[in-house]
N, C-alpha and C positions, 0 to 999 in steps of 0.2 A: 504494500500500500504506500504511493505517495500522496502527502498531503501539503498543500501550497495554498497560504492568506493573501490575503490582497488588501489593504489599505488602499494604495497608492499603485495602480499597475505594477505591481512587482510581479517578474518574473525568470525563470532558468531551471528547465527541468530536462533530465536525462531520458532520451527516449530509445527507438531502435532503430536504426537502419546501416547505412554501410561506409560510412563517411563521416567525418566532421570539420573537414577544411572548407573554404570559402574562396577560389580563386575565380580571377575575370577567364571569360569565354576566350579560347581562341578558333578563329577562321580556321573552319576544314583544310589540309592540304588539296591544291590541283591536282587534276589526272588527267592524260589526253587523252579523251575515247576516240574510238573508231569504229568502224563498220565491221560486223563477224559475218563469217560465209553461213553461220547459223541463220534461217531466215530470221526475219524482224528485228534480231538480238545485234548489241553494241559489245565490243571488248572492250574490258577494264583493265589497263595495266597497272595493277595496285601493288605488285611489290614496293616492299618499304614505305608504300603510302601509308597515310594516319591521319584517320579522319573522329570525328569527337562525337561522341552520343552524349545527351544527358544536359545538363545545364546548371551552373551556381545560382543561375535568378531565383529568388525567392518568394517567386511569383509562382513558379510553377509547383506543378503537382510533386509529392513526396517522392513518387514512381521515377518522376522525371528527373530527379538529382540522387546523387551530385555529377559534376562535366566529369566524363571519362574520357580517354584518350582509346584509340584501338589499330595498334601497327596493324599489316597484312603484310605474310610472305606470298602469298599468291596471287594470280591475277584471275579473272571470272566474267562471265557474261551476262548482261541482264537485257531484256527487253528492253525496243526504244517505247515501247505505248503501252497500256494497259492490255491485257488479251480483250478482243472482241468475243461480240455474243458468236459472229459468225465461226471464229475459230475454237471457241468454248463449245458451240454445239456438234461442230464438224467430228470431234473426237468422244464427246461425250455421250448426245443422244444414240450412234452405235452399241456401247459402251454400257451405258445403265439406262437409256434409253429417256434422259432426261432432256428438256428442251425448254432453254433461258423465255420469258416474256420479253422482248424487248420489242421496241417501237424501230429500231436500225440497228440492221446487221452492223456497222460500224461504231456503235455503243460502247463502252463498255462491258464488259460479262459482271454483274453484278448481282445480289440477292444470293449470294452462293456462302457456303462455309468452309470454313480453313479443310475439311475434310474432303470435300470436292474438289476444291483446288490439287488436293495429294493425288486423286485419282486423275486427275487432268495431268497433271506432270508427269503420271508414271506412264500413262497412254502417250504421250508426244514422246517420249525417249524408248518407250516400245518402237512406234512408229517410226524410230531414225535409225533402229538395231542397239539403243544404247542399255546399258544396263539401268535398273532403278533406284532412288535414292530414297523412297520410302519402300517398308515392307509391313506387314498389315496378316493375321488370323483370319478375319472373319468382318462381312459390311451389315453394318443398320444402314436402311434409309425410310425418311419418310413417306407418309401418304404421295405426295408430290413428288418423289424421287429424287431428294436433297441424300446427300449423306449424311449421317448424325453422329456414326461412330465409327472408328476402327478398332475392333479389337487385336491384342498385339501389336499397336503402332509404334512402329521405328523408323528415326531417321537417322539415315547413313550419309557423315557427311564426306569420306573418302572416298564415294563414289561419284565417278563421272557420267553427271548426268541432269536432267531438268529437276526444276526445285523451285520451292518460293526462296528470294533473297534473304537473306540473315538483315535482320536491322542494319547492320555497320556496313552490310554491302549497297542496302537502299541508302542510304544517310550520304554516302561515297557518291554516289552515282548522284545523286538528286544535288549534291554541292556543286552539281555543275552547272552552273546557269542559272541557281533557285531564285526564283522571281513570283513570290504567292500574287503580286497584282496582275500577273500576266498570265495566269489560269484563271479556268471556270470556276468562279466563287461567287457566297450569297450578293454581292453587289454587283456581277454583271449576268451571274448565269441565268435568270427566270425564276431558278430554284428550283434546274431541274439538269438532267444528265446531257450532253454534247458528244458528237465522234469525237473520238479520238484525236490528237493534234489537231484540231480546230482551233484552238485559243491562243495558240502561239505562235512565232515566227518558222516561217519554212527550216531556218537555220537553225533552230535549237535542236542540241542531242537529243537532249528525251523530250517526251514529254507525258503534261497532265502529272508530272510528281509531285504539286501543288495545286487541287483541286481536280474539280469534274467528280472522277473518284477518289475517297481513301481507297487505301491499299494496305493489303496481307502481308504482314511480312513471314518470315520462318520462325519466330522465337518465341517461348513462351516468355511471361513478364517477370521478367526476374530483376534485381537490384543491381544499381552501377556501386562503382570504387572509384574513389579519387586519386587514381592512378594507373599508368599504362597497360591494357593488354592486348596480346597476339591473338589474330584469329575470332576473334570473340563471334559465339553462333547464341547467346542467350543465357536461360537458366536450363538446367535439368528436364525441370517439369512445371505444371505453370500453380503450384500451389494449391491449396485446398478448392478453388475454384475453376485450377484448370486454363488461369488467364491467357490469351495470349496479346500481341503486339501487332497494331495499325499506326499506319503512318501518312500522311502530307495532307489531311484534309479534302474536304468535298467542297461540291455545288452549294450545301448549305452551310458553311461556313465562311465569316471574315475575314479575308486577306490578313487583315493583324493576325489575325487569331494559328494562324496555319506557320507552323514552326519546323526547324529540323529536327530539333529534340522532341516535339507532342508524338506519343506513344500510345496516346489514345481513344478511345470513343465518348460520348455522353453516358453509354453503358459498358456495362464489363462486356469485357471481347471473349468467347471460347471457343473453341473448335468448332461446336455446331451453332454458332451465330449465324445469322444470315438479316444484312440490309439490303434495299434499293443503291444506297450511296459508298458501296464497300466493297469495290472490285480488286483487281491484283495485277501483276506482272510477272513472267520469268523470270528467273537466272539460268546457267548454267555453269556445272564444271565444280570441282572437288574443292574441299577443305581441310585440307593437310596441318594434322597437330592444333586438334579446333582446342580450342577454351571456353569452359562450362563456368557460370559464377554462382556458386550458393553460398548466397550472405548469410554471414556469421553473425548473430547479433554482437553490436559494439556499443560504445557510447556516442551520442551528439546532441546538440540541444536542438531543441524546440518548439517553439512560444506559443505560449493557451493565454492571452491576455482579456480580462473580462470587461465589459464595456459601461453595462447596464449596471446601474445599481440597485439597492431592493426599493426605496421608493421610486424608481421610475416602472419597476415589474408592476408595482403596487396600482397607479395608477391605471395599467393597462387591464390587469388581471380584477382588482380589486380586491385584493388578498397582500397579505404580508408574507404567505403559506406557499414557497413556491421553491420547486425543485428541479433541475434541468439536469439531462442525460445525454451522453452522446460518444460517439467513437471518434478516436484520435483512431485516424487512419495512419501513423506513422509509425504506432507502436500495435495497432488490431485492437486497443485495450478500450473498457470501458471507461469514462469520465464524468465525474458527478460534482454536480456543481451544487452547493452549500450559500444562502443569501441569510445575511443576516444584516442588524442597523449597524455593524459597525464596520464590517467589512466582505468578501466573497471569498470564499475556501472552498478549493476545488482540490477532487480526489482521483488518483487514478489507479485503479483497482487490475493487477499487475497479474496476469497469469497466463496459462499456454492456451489460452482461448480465444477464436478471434469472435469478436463482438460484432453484429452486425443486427440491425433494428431494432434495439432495447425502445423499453415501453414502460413507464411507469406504473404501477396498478392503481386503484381506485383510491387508495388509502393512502398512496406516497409514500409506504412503505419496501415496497420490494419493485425490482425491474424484472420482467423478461427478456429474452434475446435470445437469438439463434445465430447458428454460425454459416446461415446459407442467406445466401443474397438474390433480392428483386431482377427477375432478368435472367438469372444464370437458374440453369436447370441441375439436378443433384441431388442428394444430400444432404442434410441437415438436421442438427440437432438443437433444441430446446429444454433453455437453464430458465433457471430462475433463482433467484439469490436476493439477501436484504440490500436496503441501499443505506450502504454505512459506510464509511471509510475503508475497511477490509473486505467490504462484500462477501460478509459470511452467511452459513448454510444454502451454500450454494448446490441446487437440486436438477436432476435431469428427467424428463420423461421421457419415459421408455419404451420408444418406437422405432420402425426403420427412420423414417424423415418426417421432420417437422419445422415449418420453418414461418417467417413473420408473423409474431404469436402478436394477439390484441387483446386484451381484459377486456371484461364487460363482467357488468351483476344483475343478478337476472331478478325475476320480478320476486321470486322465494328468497332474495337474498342471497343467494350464493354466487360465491365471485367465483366465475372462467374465465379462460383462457381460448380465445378462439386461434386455430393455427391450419396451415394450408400443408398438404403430402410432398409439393413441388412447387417451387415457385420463378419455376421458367419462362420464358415469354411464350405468350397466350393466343399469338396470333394463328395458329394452325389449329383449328376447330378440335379434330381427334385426339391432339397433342391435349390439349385444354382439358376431353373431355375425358382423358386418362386421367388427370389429377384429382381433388376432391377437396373440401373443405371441413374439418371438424373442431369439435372444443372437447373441451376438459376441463373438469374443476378443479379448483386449489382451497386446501385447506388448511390450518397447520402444519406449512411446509412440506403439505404431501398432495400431489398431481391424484386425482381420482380417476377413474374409467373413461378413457376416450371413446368420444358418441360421434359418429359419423354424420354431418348435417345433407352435404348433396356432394354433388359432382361437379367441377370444375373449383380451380384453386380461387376464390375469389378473396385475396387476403389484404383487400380496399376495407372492408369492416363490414358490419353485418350493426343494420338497423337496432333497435330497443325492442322494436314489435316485430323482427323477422319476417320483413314485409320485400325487405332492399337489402341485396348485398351489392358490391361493389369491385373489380379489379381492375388494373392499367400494370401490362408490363409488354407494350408493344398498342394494345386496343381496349379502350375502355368499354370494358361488359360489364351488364348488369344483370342479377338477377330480381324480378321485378314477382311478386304475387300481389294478389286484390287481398282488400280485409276478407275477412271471415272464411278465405280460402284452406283450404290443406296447403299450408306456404312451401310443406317437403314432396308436395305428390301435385300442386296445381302453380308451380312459378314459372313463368316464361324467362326463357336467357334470352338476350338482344346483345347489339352491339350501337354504343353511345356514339357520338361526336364523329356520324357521317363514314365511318371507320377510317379511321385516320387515326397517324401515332400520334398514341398520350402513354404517361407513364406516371408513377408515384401517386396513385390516386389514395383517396383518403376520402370516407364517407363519413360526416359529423355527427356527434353525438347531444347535438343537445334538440333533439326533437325536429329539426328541421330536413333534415335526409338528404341537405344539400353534397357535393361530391368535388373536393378540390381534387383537381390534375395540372401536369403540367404537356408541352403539346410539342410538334417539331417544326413551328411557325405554320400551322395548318393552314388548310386557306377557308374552313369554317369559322376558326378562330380569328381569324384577319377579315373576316366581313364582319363579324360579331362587334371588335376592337376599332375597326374603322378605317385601321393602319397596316404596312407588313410590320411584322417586326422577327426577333432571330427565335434561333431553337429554346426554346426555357426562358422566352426572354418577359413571360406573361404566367404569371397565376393564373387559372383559370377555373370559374363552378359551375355547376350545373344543379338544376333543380332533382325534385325527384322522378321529373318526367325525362330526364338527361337533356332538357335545354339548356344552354349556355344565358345567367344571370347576371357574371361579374366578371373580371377580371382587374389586377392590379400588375403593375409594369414593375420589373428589376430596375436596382437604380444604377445608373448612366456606368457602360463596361462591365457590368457581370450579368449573369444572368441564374435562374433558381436550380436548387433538385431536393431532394428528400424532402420534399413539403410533407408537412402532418395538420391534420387541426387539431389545436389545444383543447381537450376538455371540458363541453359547457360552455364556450366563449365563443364570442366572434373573432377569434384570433385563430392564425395558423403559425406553427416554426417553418424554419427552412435555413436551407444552406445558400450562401450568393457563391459563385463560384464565379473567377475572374477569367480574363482571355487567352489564359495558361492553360485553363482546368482543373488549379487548385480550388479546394474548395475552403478560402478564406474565410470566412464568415459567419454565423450563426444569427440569421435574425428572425426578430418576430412580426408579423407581419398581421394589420389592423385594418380589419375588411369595413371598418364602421367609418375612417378617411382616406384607406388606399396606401398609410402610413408602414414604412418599411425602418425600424429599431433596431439595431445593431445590439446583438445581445455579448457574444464571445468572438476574437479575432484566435487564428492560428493557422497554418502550415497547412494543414489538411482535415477538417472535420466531418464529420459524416453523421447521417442519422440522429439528429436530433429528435427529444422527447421531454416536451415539457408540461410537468405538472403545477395547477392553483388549486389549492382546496377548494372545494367546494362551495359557494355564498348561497347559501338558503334562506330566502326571506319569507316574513310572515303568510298566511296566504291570503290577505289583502293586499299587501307587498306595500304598504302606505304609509303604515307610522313609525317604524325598528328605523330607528336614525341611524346608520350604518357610520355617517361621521363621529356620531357619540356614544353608540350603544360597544361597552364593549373596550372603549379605549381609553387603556389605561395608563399609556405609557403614551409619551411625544418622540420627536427627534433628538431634544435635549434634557437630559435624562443624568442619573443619578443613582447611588448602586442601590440605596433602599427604596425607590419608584420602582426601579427593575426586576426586584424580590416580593413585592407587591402582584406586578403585574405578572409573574410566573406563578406566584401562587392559588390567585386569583381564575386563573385561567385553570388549571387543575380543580379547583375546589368549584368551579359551576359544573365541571365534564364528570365530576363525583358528587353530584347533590345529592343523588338518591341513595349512596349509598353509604355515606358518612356517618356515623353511630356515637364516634368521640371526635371532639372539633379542639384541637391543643393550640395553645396562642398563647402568644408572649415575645420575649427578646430571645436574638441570637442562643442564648442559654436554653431555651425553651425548641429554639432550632437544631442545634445541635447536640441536645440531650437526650430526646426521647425518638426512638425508630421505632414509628408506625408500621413497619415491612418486615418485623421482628415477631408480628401477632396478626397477621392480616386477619385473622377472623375477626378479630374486634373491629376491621373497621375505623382506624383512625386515620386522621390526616392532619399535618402540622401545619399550621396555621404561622406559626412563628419566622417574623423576622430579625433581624439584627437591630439593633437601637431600641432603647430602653424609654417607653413613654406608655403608661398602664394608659392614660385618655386614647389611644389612640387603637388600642389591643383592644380595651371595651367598646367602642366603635363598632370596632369589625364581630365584636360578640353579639353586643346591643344587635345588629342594623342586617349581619349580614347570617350568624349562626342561627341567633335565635328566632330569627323571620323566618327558616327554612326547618324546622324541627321535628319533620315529622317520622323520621328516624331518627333523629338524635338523641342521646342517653345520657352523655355527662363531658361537661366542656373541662378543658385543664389549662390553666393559668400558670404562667411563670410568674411569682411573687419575689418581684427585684427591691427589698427597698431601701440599699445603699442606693438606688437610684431613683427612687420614686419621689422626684422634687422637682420645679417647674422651670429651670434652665432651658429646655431642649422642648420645640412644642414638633417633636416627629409625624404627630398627626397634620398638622397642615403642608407638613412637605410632602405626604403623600397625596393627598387630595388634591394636590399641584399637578401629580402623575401625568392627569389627563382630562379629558372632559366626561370619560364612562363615571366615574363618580357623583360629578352632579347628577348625571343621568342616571345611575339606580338610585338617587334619591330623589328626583322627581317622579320616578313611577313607585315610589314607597317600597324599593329595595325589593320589587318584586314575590313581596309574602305571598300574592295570590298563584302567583306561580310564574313561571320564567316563560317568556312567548316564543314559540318557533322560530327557529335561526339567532337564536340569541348567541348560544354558547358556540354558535358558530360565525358569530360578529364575535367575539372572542378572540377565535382563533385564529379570524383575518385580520385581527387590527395589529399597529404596529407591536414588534416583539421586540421584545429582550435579546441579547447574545447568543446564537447556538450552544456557547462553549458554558455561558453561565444558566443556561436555561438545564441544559444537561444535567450540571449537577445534582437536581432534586430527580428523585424516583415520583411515582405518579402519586404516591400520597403522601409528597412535600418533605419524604427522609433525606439527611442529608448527611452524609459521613465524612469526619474531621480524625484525622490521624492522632497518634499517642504521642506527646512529646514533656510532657510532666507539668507539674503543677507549678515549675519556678520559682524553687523554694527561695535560692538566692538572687530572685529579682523582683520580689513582693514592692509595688506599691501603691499609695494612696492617694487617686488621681483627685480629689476630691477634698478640700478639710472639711475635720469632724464637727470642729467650732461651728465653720458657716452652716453645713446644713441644718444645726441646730437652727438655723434662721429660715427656716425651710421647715418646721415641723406644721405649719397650720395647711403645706401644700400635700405634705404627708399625710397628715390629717383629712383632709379631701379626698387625695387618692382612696382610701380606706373606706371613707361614707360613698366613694362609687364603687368599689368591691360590693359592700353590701347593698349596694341598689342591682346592680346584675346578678347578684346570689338569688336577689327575693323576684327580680324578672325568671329566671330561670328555674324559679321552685317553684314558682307558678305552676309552668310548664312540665313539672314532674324531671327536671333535667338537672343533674348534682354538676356542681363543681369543686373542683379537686386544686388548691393553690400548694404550687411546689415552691420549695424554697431551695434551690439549686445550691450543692456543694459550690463552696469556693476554695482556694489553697489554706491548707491548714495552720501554715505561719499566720494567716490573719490573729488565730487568738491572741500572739504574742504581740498585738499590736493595740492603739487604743480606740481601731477600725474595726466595724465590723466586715468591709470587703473592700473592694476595689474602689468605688464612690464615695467612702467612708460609710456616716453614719455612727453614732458613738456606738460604742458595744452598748452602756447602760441604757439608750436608748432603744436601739434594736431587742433587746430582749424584753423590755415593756411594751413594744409594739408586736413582737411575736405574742407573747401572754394575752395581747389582744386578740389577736386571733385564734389564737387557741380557744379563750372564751364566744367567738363567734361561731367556731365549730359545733361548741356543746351547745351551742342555743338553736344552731338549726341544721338536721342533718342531714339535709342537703348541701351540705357545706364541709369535704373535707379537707385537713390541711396537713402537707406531708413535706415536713420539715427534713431536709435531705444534708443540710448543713450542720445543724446539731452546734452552731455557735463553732466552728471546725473541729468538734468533734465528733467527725464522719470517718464513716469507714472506706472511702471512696482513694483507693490507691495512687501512688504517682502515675505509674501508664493505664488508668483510667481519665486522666486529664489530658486534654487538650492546652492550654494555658492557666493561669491563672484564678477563670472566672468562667472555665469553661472546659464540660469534659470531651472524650474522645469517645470514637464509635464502640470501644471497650467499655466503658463507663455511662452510655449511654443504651448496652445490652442491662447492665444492673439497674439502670433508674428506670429504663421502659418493664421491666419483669417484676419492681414494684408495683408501679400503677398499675400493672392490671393486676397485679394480687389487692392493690385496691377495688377494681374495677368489678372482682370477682366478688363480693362482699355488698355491693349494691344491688338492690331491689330492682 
């Protein structure tokens, strides 16, 4: 577990990848091409050349750096064009008897997967007599006659023969002449595919290595090194997803945007991917003494810097209650972001798991997540763990594949887990109608019985009323039933938005059934909007008829992905991703002005998931003043308002169930542990600072208004301190304005109104780190470090409080006014008189504040005679004038014991407690 504060943007944390230098870019070396007797194909004299993959800018994707260098001892041939459809069918539809859609034979061969393209290369070098450079088991293809699979796929790269280019040899070859404004790109092409060399000059070597189509390369996506190597063909294998590598950009893409280094798509690339906009080229010819790179994790920094603070979440969300999730793409790890008034602490929860769609559950307690991704088809599995700093009782359900899991709680209460079989793109009907969608419920950190709901992976979300579900990984479908239908035997499937690419869809949960996606500048979306605009460069919703409602624009140079809607809100998250493909950003984004908030900056973010408690108002929704009910604390704040407002908040979420209500000073907090007896039912009430007016307050206004389980209140009886220097009651009623407000509705005796105790818990809070400290029923444990024999002293003279005796005096006649409120009510109270260090007797103090001894033992004698006069009135003298039995390592300090000493005072009272009617 890393854990990292933030005051002040601070930041520097270690993460994973393969580098941690920072050098400027250097220009690819020159090569002379020429013409090969190969038809269409150019030779490359790359010995000793050295051309650079990767990139230092800081801009770009994690994937994309750092700059590597890559000698070559050998020389190779690569296509001058993209292969055509014509030359892609000529060998292929033979072959497996597949046949491209294209509009001209001089097109591009596009809409194909890295896996056809293998069987395309090994048929052209059949057809010249050469030998092959992939070898292969056994074929999947689909309905349409794509390949999807090889099993036993190998590639040979010492053989001489046709092949897709290695990254370093496209990168080589494209350095020659790279001109991205002189290719077919989103600003001149239509936004749509062109022949071949069409866009450039007669004289250019290649062409279209910028635009018209991406392109295949040979490699799966593996990590660069900040420093030189030979040969280089990629990684091993492309990782638990199987990644591979495209390169120079399309028709739908910005000339800025189309780099040497971009390596990749808007989706993950795999083997059996297939676009319109993602065609390829040749090479040929051997690679002698290739170089594999499997990155070792290292150290390198970086930066999660948070942007937002908790009053600006507050404002949006209207919650103080707010917790955000996400993956740091540079390490796979999950990262949990912590808001609190003083500062943001963020976690990153550190293990061999790659994280990918966490979700926080209902309660903000725990996340799910799975380690299979939107778009890539596979395997996957589904955790679910607390959301703590350690991310403990971390749990799996146990099935083949399970992947982008959603909570929901169902109308019984019980909290699921709704999850998809496969969550590969959608766009192939039969593909689709193989996968399934089911839930599962969660309970006590145990996954119950997975229920199968229908067929197809629909893991956009599923309705409140199971009316609507929803997917986008390719084409936005819906699965649509009528009320009162059989929703699992009578739903109609469709296909939304004209069928055209959308992806990251998300169906909102707070009654509306509206449906965020994002698109690939469609042109339903561009009539809807008014405007063109780029891939992802528009939010976009849809009703629950899949009409197009809304849309909001990315702000100027990025554009969206992993959009979610917030919970209950008219808010969505989402990632801005820049013209690199990093995905900088974490914002939230405000469907109510189109507003786009910058929540988290970093390196590479992904998947974001942000939770707001819940705001439940009355069911008039009229008079719960959401400004004052509830708020007890301000911005400018103070540690005893803060101990207030943490306690406060605990003791409405426990009204019903409180039986002894203990109050008093610090000594009364750190004396008695409630979680030591929980059957009793107590809750400490106790804060630090010594002012009985202020204690009987909260007995008076707030105990005994609420009594109907309550059995017997316990008082800390301080009165070396009970004198009128310090008025602690008016610094808390400062706290906030909830105060005036439970006493203009009369402290709510008649009873507490819906959503109250939940304006509680959205109004401003206290510290993470100081709210922590109490257990739920206001325990609080203080270490052993002795009673300080040799530094006893008397902060207080005994003289002056003598001048103070008519305020003591007072305090005493309000004792017995709350004794005879509370006998009313059949409710005893118990006044402790708290151990102090037992050097006091040897002094002419009775404790820390003074107080003469001859005094304090005529005013104990008072009380004792007030005990025997009414027996609802106990009084348990714990001090004994410091002749107590209460050990050294049962104290805390002075005037205050430790979690030891506060197991013996609490195992009294309830041997008192035990003794009452």
């Amino acid at each position: 577990m890393r854990r990292y504060t933030f005051i002040i943007a601070l930041f520097a944390l270690m993460f994973w990848a393969c580098s941690n230098t920072v050098d400027p870019s250097a220009p690819p070396s020159a090569v002379i091409v020429m013409p090969d007797s190969l038809s269409g194909m150019m030779r490359v004299p790359a010995i000793n050349s050295i051309t650079v993959l990767g990139t230092d800018n800081g801009d770009a994707r994690s994937n994309e750096r750092p700059r590597m260098e890559v000698e070559f001892s050998y020389d190779f041939s690569i296509g001058r064009h993209e292969v055509t459809c014509a030359e892609f069918d000529s060998l292929m539809h033979p072959f497996t008897g597949l046949a491209l859609d294209c509009e001209n034979d001089n097109f591009p061969a596009t809409n194909v997967s890295f896996f056809d393209i293998v069987l395309f290369a090994n048929e052209r070098s059949k057809s010249e007599n050469f030998d092959t450079a992939y070898t292969y088991s056994s074929i999947s293809f689909d309905s349409e006659g794509h390949c999807t699979a090889l099993e036993g796929f190998a590639f040979h790269p010492e053989v001489k023969a046709y092949r897709i280019p290695t990254e370093a040899e496209w990168v080589l070859a494209a350095s020659v002449g790279w001109n991205p404004e002189r290719g077919w790109n989103a600003g001149n092409s239509g936004y749509k595919l062109h022949e071949v060399c069409s866009a450039s000059d007669s004289g250019d070597v290649f062409c279209d290595m910028a635009g018209n189509a991406m392109e295949w390369v040979n490699d799966w996506m593996g990590a660069f090194r900040d420093s030189t190597v030979q040969n280089y063909v990629g990684a091993p294998d492309g990782g638990s997803f199987g990644e591979r590598v495209v390169k120079g950009g399309s028709y739908r893409n910005q000339a800025s945007s189309i780099t040497l280094y971009g390596r990749g798509d808007v989706y993950t690339v795999t083997s059996a991917t297939r676009a319109d906009y993602v065609g390829f080229r040749l090479a040929f010819g051997s690679i002698p003494d290739e170089t594999w790179i499997v990155c070792n994790t290292v150290d390198n920094i970086s930066h999660i810097v948070p942007i937002a603070d908790l009053s600006t979440l507050q404002a949006l969300t209207g919650t103080y209650k707010v917790k955000l999730v996400y993956r740091n793409d540079v390490t796979g790890n999950l990262v949990y972001n912590v808001y609190s008034n003083e500062s943001v602490v963020f976690f990153e929860i550190v293990d061999t798991l790659n994280v990918y769609h966490p979700e926080i559950s209902p309660d903000g307690s725990k996340v799910a997540f799975c380690t299979g991704l939107e778009g890539v088809s596979g395997k996957s599995a589904l955790y679910v763990r607390d959301l703590n700093a350690e991310g403990t009782n971390l749990v799996k359900l146990d099935v083949e594949s399970a992947a982008i899991p959603r909570w929901r709680v169902l109308e019984n209460g019980d909290t699921v887990i709704v999850y998809v079989s496969d969550a590969g793109n959608n766009k192939e009907e039969s593909a689709f109608r193989a996968t399934s969608t089911w839930q599962v419920s969660f309970a006590n950190r145990t996954f119950g019985k997975p229920e199968k709901l229908f067929d197809g992976a629909y893991h956009g979300g599923i309705s409140d009323d199971e009316l609507l579900a929803v997917s986008g990984a390719r084409l936005l479908r819906a699965r649509v039933a009528e009320s009162g239908s059989n929703v699992m035997a009578d739903a109609r499937d469709t296909v939304w938005y004209g069928g055209e690419q959308a992806c990251n869809a998300s169906l909102s949960r707070d009654g509306s059934k509206r449906t965020l996606f994002l698109d690939f500048r469609g042109k339903t979306g561009a009539k809807f909007v008014g405007q063109e605009y780029g891939t992802h460069e528009r939010l976009l919703v849809v009703d629950s008829t899949g009409n197009l409602i809304q849309s909001v624009a990315s702000p100027a140079g990025y554009s969206f992905d992993h959009s979610e809607w917030v919970i209950d809100r008219n808010l969505a998250v989402a990632t801005l991703t820049n013209a690199g493909g990093a995905h900088q950003k974490i914002v939230l984004v405000n469907f109510a002005d189109s507003s786009v908030i910058d929540l988290v900056l970093g390196d590479d973010l992904w998947h974001p998931s942000l939770w707001a408690n819940p705001v439940v108002l009355p069911d008039d929704g009229s008079w719960l003043d959401l400004d004052s009910a509830g708020v007890y604390l301000l911005n400018e704040n103070e540690l005893e308002q803060r101990r207030f407002r943490i306690k406060l908040e605990k003791y409405w979420k426990r009204l019903g169930l409180t039986k002894v209500f203990l109050a008093g000073s610090s000594r009364m907090e750190m004396g008695v542990d409630p979680d030591l007896y929980p059957e009793w039912e107590m809750f400490n009430f106790g804060v630090s600072g010594i002012d009985p007016a202020r204690d009987f307050y909260f007995i008076e206004n707030y105990a005994l208004n609420h009594y109907q389980n309550l059995k017997a209140i316990a008082l800390s009886i301080d009165l070396d301190g009970w004198h009128c220097i310090e008025n602690h009651l008016a610094l808390v009623l400062l706290g906030g304005p909830g105060y005036i407000y439970d006493a203009n509705h009369d402290f709510w005796k008649d009873g507490i109104p819906k959503g109250f105790v939940e304006a509680v818990e959205n109004s401003f809070p206290a510290s993470v780190d100081e709210t922590n400290v109490f257990s739920d029923r206001g325990g609080l444990h203080s270490l052993s470090r002795g009673w300080g024999a040799d530094a006893i002293e008397i902060l207080m003279d005994s003289v002056f409080l003598e001048k103070e005796i008519d305020c003591l005096d007072t305090r005493m006649r309000d004792l017995m006014n709350i004794i005879d409120m509370a006998s009313e009510k059949g409710i005893y109270v118990i006044g402790i008189i708290f151990p102090q260090a037992p050097e006091y007797k040897n002094t002419g103090s009775f404790g820390l504040y003074g107080l003469q001894r001859s005094m304090a033992i005529q005013k104990i004698a008072r009380l004792d005679s007030l005990a025997d006069a009414n027996p609802y009135f106990i009084l348990m003298d714990e001090n004994k004038m410091g002749d107590h039995d209460y050990t050294d390592e049962m104290a805390q300090n002075r005037d205050h014991l430790s979690y030891i000493g506060a197991k013996q005072m609490t195992s009294r009272l309830v041997s008192v407690l035990e003794t009452l009617k």
